[in-house]
N, C-alpha and C positions, 0 to 999 in steps of 0.2 A: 341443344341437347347436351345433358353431363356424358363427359366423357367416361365411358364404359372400360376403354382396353383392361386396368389393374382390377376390375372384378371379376371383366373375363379369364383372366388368367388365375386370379382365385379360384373361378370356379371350374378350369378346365386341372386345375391342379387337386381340386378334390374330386371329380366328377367325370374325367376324362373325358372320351367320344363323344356322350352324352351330353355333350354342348355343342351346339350348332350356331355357325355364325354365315354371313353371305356366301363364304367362297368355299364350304361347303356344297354336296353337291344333294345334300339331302332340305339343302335351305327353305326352297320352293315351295316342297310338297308340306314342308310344315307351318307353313303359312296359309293352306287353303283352307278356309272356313265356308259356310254353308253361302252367306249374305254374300252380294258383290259390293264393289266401290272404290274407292278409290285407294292406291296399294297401301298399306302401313307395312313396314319395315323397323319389325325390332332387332335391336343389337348381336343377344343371341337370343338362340330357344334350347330349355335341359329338356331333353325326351328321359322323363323320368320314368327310374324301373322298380322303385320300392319306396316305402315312406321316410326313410331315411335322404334319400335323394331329396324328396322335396324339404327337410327338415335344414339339409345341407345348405340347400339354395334358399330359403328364406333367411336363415342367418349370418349368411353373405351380403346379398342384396337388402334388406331391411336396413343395417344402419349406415348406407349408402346415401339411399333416399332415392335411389332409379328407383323408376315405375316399373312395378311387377302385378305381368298379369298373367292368369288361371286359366287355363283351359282344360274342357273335360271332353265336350262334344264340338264345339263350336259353331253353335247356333245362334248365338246371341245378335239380338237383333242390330244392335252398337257395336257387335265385332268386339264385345269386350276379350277377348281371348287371345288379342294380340296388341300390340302396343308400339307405338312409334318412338325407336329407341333404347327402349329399356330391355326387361327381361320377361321371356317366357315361358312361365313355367306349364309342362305341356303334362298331362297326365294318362295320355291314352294309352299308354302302353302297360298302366299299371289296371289288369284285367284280373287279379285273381278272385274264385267267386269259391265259398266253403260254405254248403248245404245242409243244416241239422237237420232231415225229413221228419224225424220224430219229435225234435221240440217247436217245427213248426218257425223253424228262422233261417237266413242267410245272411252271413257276411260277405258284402260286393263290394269291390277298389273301383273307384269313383269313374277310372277310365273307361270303364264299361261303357256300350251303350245299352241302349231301353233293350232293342231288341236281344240281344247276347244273353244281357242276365231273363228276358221272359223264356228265350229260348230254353235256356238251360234247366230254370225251375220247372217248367211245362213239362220238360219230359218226366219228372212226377208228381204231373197231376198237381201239380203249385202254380201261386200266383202272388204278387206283388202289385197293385194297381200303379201305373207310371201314366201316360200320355198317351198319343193316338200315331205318333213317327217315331220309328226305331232309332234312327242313327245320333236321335239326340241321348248326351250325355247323362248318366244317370246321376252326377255331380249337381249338374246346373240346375234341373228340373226338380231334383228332389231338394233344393236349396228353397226354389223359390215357393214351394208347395206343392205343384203337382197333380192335376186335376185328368180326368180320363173316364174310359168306360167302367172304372170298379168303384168309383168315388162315392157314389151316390148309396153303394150296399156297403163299404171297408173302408169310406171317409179316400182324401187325400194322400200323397205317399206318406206328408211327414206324419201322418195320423197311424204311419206303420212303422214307422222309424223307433228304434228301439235303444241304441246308443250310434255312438260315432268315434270314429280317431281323428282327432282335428290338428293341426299342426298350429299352434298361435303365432303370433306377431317376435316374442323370442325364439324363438324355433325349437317351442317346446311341442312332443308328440301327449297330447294328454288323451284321453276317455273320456267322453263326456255322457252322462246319462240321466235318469234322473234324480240319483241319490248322490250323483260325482263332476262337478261342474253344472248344477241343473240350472244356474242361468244362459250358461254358454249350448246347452242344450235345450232351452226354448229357446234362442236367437236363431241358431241355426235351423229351426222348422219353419221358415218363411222368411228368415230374413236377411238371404240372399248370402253370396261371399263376405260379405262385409266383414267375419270374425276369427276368421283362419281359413286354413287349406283342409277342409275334410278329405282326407286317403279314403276310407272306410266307413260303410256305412253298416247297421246289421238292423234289416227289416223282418218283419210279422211276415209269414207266406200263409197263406188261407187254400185249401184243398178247392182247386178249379179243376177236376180235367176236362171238361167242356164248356162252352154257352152257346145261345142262339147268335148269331153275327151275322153283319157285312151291310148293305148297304139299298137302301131304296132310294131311287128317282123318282121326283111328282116335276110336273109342270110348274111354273112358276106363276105364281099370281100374289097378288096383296092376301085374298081372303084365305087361300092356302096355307103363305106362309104365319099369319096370324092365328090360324086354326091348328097348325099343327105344334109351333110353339105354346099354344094355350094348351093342349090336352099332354104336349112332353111335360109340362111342368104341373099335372094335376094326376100321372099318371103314374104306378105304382112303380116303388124306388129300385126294384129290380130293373128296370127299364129301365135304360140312357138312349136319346135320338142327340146325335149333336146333327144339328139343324144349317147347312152351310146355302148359299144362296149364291148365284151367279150367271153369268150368260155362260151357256156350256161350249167347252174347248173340245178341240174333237179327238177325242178321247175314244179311243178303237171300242169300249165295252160298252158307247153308248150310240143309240141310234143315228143314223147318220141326219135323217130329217129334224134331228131335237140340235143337232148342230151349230150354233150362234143364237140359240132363242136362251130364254132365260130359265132356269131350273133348280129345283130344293132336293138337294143333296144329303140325304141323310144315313149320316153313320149309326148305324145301329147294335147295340149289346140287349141283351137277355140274359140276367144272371137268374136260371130256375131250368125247370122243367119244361122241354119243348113246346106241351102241348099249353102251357101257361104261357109261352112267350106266342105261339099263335095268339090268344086272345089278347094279348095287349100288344097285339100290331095290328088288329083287324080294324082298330080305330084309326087308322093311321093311312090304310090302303082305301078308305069311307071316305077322305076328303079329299083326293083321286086320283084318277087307275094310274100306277106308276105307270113311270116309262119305261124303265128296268126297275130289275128288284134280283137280288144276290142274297137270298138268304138264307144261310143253314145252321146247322148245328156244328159248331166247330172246334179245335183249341182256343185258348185265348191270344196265344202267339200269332194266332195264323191273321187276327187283329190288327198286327202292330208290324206295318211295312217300311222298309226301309225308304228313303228316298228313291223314285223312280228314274229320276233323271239327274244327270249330270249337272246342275242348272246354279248360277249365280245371282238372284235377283236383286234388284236393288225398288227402294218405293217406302212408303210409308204405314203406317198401321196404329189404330189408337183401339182402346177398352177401355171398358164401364161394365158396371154393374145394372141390372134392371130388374123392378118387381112386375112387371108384364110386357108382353107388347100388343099396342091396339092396332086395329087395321089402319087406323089415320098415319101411324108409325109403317106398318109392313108398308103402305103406299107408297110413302116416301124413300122406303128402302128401294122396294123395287123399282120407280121412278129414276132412284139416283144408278142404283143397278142399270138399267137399260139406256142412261147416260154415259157409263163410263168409258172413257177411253185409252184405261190400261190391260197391257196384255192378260195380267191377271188381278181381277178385280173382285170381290167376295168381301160376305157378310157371314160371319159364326154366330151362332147364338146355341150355348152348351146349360142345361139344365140343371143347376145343385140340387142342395137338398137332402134329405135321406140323410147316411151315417154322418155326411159333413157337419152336420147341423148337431147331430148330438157330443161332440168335443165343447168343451165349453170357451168360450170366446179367449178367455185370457190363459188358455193351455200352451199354445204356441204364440207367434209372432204374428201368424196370418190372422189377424184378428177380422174377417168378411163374414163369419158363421150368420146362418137366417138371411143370408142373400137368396134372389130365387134364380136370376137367370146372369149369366156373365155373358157380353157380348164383344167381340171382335170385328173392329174392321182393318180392310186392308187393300192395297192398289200395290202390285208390283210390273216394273220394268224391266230389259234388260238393258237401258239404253237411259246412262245418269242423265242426259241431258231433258228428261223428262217429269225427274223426281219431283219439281219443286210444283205440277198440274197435279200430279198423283196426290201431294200433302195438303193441298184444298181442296181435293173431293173429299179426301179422310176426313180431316176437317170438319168440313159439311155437315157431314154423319153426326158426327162424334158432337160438335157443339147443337146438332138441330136434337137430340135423342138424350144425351144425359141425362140423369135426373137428380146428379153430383159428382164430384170430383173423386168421390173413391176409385182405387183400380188395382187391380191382378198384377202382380212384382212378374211372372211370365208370360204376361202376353207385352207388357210393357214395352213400347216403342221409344223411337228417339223422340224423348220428353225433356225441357229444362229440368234442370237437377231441383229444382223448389218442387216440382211436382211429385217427388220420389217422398217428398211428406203425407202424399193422399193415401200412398200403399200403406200406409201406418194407422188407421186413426185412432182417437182417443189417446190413451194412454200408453197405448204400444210405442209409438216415437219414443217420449223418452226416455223410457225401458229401454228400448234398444240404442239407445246415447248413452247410455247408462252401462248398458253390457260391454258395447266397442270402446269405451274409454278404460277397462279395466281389462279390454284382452287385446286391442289394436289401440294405444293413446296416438299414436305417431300418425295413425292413419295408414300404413303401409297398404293394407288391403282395398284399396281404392279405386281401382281399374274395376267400373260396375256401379249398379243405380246407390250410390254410395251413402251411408247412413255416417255423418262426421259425429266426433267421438264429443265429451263435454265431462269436464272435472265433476269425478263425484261427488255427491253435498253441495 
């Protein structure tokens, strides 16, 4: 590891407290991220309070060549957010959120999480579509795209993203929009950290003060789960089911006899009128009687819950895209479902479509538009000595169900770095080698499914 102490003192010499190193008593707590595994121990971490901080520490650390990594929420399923050795740049502290009600925008500091800024908008009657868990950072999520219950009626986040403050690779603070940097502002709608430190982001809010929400339970079966992913995906685009699958944990809200058997978990939004969101669930509760059902009319906040538990896990997890699933596929899911034997073990399957699809392909980085279904698998532990049972069940899945190598920059697991080429295809590659060679050449921004930069011409 490069020896750090002369940039520590650089940076404690511009940045004071605000840099944390071991013997610190705040060190700990700033190392906790969501994922478990095994410790990483960076150098220090700046708990940065304004963009100028992080402008500070980018052009410290940049022509050092220590590894510096980002953190917004710390989710990331690689623990990109911290780093062994180097520098971390922490952003959670920088929350401020400024609300136009009347032009219909907000400007949110990256530290936020989902739920804070939905919180905050909601109380009037606004909305920003993010994800389906609160505590994730609204940096990471809204980097990598952003998929959730509004997606399908107001597209994606980046598809609300309106400008940005991005901090580059010289530790310039620039605007990026789309008459002002508008390469560096398609890169960053999907493609991920890779092009600076966005502080700031300033989204589209759409007038939400209610929807239908929460959640129904059916029994698990092949024919079930094939039935109900066939009619989410032909079912009008105010409707979202995200479709989760599993042997049910016992879970106080659900019955106690549905306790270890298998079950279709379905998260459910209604963007419209109640008595319309009845009719497009009655198909839903026809292929059969749930076992619970939660469902009413609600905020959209009341949507997006924070982490329930205290919890570390560690395990494996792969995505794909899919234009259907046949019961010969539900079989096998459920089959491999009632094989597994990780504590928590699940299949996603989340429905596009609708406003995603009307952005046109080469508008952003996320180039997937006219995909119909994104799926998720995943096996977690608490206990590493297991992980490596857990990444050939995934596996399993993932190679017996593909139907190609494309995939989702946030669902993205621990993948060889050649794979981080699928999240791109066509021409988006190298477009975006293209863009990080003219605002990152050095590669600084590298901690993350990393896009390496290429001389332009």
């Amino acid at each position: 590891m490069p020896d750090t102490t002369e940039l520590i003192e650089q940076l404690r010499a511009t940045l004071g407290d605000a840099v944390v190193t071991a013997e610190d008593e705040r060190y700990a707590a700033a190392l906790v991220v969501f994922y478990g595994g095994e410790p990483i121990r960076p150098a220090a971490v700046v708990l940065a309070q304004t963009p100028d901080d992080v402008a500070s520490t980018v052009r410290l650390v940049a022509p050092t060549g220590v590894e510096l990594a980002i953190r917004s929420g710390g989710h990331s399923s690689d623990r990109f957010a911290l780093c062994d050795g180097g520098i971390v740049l922490d952003l959670s502290g920088m929350k401020a959120l400024s609300i136009d009600a009347e032009e219909r925008t907000a400007w949110a500091e990256t530290g936020m999480t989902v739920r804070e800024y939905t919180q905050a908008v909601g109380e009037l009657g606004l909305a920003t579509g993010f994800g389906d868990i609160g505590d994730v950072g609204i940096g990471g999520i809204t980097l990598g795209g952003g998929l959730g219950y509004l997606s399908r009626v107001h597209g994606l986040t980046i598809d609300n993203v309106l400008a940005a403050e991005v901090v580059t690779a010289d530790g310039e603070l620039v605007v990026a929009h789309e008459h002002n940097h508008p390469d560096l502002f398609w890169a960053i709608r999907g493609g991920g950290g890779n092009f600076g430190v966005v502080t700031r982001f300033k989204f589209r809010l759409w007038d939400l003060p209610t929807l239908t929400g929460g959640m129904i339970v059916l029994p698990g079966s092949a024919e079930a789960l094939a039935a109900v992913v066939d009619y989410a995906a032909n079912a009008p685009e105010e409707l979202t089911l995200m479709v989760n699958s599993m042997v049910a944990p016992p879970m106080p809200f659900l019955p106690e006899a549905v306790h270890g058997k298998l079950v279709i978990m379905l998260n459910v939004a209604y963007v419209g009128d109640p008595e319309s969101a009845e009719a497009a669930l009655a198909p839903v509760r026809a292929i059969a009687e749930p076992l619970m059902e939660q469902v009413a009319e609600l905020p959209y906040a009341a949507l997006i819950p924070e982490q329930a538990l205290d919890i570390h896990p560690v395990g494996s997890a792969r995505t794909m895209f899919l234009e259907a699933l046949t019961l010969e596929q539900a079989q096998f899911i459920v089959d491999r479902l009632r094989s597994a034997t990780a504590p928590m073990a699940s299949t996603g399957i989340r429905v596009l479509g609708g406003a995603i699809d009307r952005i046109p392909v080469d508008a952003t980085a996320y180039a997937h538009r006219g995909r119909r279904l994104l799926a998720n698998f995943a096996a977690y532990t608490f206990d590493g000595s297991e992980v490596a049972e857990l990444e050939d069940w995934v596996d399993e899945l993932w190679h017996e169900l593909k139907q190609d190598d494309a995939a989702y920059l946030n669902f993205f697991g621990h993948e060889p770095p050649r794979r981080v080429r699928d999240v791109y295809p066509g021409a988006t590659w190298e477009r975006l080698q293209r863009v990080k060679a003219r605002y990152d050449p050095d590669n600084v921004f590298r901690r993350n499914h990393n896009i390496a930069p290429v001389s332009v011409g």
